[in-house]
Residue frames relative to the residue before (quaternion, step in Angstrom):
aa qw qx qy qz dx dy dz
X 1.0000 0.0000 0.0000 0.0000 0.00 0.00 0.00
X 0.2527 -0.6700 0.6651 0.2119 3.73 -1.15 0.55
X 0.7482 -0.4542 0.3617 0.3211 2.63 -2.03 0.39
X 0.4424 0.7120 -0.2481 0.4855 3.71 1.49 -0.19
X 0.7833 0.1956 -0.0504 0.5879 3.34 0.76 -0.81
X 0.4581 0.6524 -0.5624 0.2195 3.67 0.67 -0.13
X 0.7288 0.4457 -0.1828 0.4865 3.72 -0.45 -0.07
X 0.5529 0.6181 -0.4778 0.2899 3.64 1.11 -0.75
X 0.2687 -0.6983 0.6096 0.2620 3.06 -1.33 0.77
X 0.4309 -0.7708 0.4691 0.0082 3.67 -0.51 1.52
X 0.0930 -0.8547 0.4897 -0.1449 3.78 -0.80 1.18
X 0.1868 -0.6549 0.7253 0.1006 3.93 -1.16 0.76
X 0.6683 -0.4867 0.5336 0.1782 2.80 -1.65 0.78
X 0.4249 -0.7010 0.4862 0.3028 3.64 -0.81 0.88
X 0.4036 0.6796 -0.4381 0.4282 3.92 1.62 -0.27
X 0.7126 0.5384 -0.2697 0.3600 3.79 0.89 -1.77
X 0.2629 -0.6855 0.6296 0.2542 3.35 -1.35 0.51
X 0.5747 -0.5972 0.2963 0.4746 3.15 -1.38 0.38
X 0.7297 0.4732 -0.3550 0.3429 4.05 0.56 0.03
X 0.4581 0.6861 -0.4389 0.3560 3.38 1.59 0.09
X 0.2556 -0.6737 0.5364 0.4395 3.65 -0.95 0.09
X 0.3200 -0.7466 0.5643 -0.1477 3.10 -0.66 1.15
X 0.2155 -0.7054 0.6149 0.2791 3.83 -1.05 0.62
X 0.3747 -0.6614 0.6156 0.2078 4.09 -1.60 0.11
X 0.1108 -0.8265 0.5310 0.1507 3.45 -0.38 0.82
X 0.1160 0.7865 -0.5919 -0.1325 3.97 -0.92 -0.34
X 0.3902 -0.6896 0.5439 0.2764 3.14 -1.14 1.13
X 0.1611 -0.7187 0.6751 0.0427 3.90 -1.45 1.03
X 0.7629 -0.3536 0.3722 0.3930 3.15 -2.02 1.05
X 0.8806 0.1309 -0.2551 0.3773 3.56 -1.40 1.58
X 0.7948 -0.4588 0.2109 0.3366 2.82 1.01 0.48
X 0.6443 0.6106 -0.2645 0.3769 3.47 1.65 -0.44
X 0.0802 -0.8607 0.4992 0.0602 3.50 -1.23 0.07
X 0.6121 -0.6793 0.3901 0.1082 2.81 -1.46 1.84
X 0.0544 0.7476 -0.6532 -0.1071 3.45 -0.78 0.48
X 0.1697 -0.8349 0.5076 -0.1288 3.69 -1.42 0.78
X 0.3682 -0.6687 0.5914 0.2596 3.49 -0.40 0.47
X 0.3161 -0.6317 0.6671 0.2368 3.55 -0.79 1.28
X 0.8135 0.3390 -0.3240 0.3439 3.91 -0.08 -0.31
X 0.5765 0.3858 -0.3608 0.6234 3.46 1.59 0.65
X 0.1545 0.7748 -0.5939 -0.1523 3.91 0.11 -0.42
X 0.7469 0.3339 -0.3692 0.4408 3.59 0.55 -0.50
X 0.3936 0.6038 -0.5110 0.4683 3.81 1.25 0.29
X 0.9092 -0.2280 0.1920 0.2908 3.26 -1.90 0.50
X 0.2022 0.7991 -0.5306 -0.1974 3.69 -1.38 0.04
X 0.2913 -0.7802 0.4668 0.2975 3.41 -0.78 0.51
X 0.2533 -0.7957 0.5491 0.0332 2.94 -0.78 0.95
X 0.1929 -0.7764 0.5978 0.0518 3.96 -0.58 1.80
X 0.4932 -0.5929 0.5632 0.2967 3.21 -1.66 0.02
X 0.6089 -0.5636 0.2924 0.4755 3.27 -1.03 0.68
X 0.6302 0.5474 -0.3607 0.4160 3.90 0.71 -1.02
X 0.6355 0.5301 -0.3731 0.4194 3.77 1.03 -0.84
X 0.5029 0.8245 -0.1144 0.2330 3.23 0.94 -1.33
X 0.4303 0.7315 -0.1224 0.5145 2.77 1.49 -2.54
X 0.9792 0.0573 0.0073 0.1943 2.09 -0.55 -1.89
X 0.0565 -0.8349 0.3275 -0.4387 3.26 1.49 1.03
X 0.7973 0.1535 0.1352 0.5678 2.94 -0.26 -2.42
X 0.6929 0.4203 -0.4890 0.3226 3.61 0.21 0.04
X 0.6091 0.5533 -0.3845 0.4184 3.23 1.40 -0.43
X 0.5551 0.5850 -0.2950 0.5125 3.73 1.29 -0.90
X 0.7036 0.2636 -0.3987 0.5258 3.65 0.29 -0.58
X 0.4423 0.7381 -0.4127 0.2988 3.91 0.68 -0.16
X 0.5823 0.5317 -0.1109 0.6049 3.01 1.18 -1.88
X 0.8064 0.3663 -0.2399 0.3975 3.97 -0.12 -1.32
X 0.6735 0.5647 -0.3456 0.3286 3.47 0.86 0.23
């Protein structure tokens, strides 16, 4: 964990069961957000800007429609 993410308070999708591997996401100071393997937590995180993000989810709900 970085100093970026210490403290984050860290989340699954309400979609995820509990036995799926699954990623954890947490929103951080400015706007950014953590992403994480839920079956690694002390393993790596990438961390997006908020504008990347966006566009992230706008592209994902794009696809699911």
């Amino acid at each position: 964990m970085t100093n970026k993410t210490a403290g984050a308070r860290w989340f699954k999708s309400s979609h995820s069961g509990p036995d799926r591997e699954c990623v954890e996401i947490a929103h951080l100071a400015g706007g950014a957000v953590g992403v994480r393997d839920s079956k690694n937590r002390s393993g790596s995180v990438l961390v997006f800007g908020p504008h990347v993000w966006d566009a992230f989810l706008n592209a994902t709900r794009r696809v699911r429609s």
